[in-house]
C-alpha positions as CSV (number, residue, x, y, z in Angstrom):
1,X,56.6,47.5,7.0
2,X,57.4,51.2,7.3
3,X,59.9,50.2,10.4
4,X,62.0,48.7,8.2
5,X,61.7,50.1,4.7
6,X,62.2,54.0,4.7
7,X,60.2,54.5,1.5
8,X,56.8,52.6,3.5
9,X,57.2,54.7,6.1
10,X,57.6,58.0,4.3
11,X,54.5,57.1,2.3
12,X,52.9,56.0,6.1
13,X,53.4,59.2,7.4
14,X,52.1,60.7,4.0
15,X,49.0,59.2,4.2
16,X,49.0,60.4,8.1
17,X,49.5,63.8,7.1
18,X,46.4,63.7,5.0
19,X,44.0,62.7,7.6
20,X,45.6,65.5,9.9
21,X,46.1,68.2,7.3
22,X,50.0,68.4,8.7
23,X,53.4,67.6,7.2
24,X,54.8,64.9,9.1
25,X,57.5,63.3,6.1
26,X,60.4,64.7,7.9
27,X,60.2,62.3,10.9
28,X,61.4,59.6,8.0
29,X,62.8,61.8,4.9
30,X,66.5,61.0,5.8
31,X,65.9,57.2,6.2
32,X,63.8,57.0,2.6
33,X,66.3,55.4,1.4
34,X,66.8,52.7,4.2
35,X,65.8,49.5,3.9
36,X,66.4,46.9,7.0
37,X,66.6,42.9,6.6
38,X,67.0,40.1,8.4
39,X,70.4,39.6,7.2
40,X,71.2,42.9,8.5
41,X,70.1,42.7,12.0
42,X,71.9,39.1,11.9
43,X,75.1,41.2,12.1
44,X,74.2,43.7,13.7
45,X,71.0,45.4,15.4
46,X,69.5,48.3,14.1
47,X,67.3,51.0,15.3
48,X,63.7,50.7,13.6
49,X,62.7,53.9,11.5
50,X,59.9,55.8,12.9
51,X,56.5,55.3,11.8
52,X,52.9,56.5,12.4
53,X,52.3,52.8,13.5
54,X,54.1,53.7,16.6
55,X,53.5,56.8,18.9
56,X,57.0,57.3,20.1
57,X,59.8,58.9,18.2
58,X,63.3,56.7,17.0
59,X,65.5,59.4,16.9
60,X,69.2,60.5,18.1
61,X,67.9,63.5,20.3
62,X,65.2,61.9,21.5
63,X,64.8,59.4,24.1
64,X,61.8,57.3,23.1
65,X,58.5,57.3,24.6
66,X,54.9,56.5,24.2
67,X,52.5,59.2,22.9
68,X,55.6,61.8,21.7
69,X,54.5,62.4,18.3
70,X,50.8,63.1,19.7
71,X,52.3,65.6,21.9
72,X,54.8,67.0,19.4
73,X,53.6,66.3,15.9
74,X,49.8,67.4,17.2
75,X,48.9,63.8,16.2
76,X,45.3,62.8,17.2
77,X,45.3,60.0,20.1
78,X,43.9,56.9,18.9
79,X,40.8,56.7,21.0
80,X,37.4,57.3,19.8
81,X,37.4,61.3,20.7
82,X,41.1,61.6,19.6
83,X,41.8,63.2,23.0
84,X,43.2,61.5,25.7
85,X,40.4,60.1,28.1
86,X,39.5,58.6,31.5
87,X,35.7,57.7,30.9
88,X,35.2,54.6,28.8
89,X,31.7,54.7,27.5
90,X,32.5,50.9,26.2
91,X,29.4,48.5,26.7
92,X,31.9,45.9,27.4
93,X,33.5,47.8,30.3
94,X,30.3,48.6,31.8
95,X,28.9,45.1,31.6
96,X,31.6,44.8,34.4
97,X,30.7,47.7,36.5
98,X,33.4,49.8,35.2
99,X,33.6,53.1,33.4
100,X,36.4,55.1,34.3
101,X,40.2,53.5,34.2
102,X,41.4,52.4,37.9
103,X,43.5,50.6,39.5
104,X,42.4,47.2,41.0
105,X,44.4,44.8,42.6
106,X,43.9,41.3,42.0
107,X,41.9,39.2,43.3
108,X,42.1,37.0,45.7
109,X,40.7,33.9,44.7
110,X,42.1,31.5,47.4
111,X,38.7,31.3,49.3
């Protein structure tokens, strides 16, 4: 898994690179080497090493959260227009009356 084994996750973000036409190896280069296993977390925890699975950044400068390497690498979203988006044009979604992403409370099903 490219979390735990620097050389996967440089080749991950290799391959990532490709399909965006950008360099992104230097969000792993310094951990190539790196390799995590269950022996090591045993003794101690570890922070994962960042890969394209993930949209957030592991990093000591950065405090992680959802959707920075989108932002920051210019790393298409993973929706079907690569863009962020409201409308969901799903048949599934509109087989229950819905198309655009709202808040509902639950319902009350005691009556």
């Amino acid at each position: 898994a490219p979390e735990t084994n620097g050389q996967v996750a440089v080749k991950a973000w290799q391959a990532l690179g490709e399909m965006t036409g950008r360099e992104h190896t230097h969000l792993a280069i310094n951990k190539e080497d790196e390799k995590i296993r269950f022996r090591d977390i045993q003794a101690q925890p570890r922070k994962i090493i960042s890969s394209p699975t993930w949209s957030g950044l592991e990093s000591e400068h950065v405090s992680y959260n959802a959707g920075y390497t989108n932002v920051h690498e210019l790393i298409p979203w993973r929706t079907l227009s690569g863009r962020q988006q409201l409308y969901q044009d799903h048949a599934w979604m509109r087989a229950f009356g819905e198309s655009l992403v709202a808040y509902r409370p639950p319902i009350d099903n005691k009556y």
